[in-house]
C-alpha positions in Angstrom: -87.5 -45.2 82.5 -86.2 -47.5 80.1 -82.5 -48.1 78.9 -81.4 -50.8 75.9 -79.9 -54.1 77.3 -76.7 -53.1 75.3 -76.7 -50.2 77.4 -77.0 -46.4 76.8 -78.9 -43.3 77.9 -82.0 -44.5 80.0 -85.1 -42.7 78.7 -87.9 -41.4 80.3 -91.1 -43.4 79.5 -93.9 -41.9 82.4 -94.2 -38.9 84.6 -95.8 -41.7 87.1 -93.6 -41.7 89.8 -96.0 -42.8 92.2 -97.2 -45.5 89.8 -97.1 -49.6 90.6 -96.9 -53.1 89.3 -96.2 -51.8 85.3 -97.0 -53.9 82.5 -95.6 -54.3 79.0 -98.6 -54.9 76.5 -97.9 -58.2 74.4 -97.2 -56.6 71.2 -94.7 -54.2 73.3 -96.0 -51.0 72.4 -98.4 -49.4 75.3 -97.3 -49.8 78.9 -100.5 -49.9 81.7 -99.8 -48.6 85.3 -101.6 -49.2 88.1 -102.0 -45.5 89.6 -103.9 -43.3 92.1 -106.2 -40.3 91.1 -105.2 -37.4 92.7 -108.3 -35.9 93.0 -110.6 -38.9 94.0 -107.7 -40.8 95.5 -109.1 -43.8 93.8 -107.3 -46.9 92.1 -106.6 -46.3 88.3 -105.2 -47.7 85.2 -102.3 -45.5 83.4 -102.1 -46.7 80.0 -99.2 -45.0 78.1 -97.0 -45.6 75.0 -93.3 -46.6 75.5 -92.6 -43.9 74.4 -94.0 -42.0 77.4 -97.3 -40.5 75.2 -100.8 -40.8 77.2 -103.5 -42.9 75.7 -105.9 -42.9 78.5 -106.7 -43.2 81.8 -109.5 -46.2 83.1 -111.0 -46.4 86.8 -110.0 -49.7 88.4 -111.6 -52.1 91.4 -111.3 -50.3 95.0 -110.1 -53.5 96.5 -106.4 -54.4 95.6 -104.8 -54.2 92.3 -104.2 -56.9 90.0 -103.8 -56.7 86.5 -102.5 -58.0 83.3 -102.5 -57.4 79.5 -104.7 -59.9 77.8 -103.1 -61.6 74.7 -104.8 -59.2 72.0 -103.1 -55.7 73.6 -106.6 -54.1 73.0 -107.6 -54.6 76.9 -106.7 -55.4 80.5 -107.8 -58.1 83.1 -108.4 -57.3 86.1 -109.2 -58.7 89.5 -112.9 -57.9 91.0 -113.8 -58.9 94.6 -118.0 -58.7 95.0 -118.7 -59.7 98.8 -115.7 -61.9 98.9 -116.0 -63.6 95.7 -113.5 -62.5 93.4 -113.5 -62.7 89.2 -111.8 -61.9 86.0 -112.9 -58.8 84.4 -111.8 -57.4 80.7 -111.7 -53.9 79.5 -111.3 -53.0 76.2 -109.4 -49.7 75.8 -111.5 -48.1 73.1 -114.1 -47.4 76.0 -116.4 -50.3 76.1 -118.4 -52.0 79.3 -115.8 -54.0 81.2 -116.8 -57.8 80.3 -117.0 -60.9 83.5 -114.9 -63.7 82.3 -114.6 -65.7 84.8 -117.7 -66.9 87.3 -116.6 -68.2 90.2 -118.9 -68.5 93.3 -116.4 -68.6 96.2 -113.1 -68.1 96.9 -110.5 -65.2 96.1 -108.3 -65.0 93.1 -104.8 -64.1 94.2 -102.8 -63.5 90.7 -103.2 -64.7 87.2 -101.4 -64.5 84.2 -102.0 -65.9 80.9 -99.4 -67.9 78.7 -97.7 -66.9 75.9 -99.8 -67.2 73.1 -102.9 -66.6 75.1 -104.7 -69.8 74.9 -104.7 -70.8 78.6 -104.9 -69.0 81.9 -103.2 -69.9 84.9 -104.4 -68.4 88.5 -104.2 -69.0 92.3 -107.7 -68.7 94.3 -107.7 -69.6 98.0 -109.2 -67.9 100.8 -107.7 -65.9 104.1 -108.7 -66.0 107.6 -107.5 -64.2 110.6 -108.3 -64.7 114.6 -108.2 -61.6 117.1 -107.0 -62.8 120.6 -107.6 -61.0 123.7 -104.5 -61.7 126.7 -105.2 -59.5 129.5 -104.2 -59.7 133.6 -100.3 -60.3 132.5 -98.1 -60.4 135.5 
């Protein structure tokens, strides 16, 4: 949904109801929505006018989720995790091969976002660890 600032009747902008983390293009007129196919149950990207009309639908990464406009409004970024290594990914939404842009040999990429006029990019990248501990014979 989306209502003026001055106020006023909210209006219905996506029949996503289940849909997460929404983004506003940069020139404000298409909205992207992360989603999941019904069918396939598999991660998607919702891309919609603000209007509410659908433009199309593109498949996204299994692993989690991240995504932003990049600066042109013609294509998303996405996060891609290959055997722990994650990278930047673009795809344009006329229907083009998704393009690498980042190539990174370790590490994951936590979030990113670009600045305002699209010149630089700004990211976290670490890496997570977790320990499985055993404590039996309690008394």
């Amino acid at each position: 949904w989306k209502v003026s600032i001055d106020g006023g009747t909210p209006t219905k902008v996506s029949d996503y109801a289940a849909g997460f983390y929404p983004q506003v293009s940069p020139n404000g007129k298409l909205l992207a929505i992360g989603i999941t196919d019904e069918k396939t149950k598999r991660p998607q990207f919702a891309v919609v006018t603000t209007d509410g009309e659908p433009i199309k639908t593109i498949d996204a990464p299994l692993q989690g989720v991240v995504f932003h406009w990049f600066p042109d409004s013609q294509s998303l970024v996405f996060v891609k995790t290959i055997r722990g290594v994650s990278n930047l990914w673009r795809q344009p939404l006329d229907g083009g091969k998704p393009e690498q842009i980042t190539n990174f040999k370790s590490d994951l990429i936590f979030n990113f976002t670009y600045s305002l006029v699209g010149r630089q990019l700004a990211l976290s990248r670490g890496n997570q660890s977790g320990d499985a501990v055993m404590i039996s014979d309690l008394k």
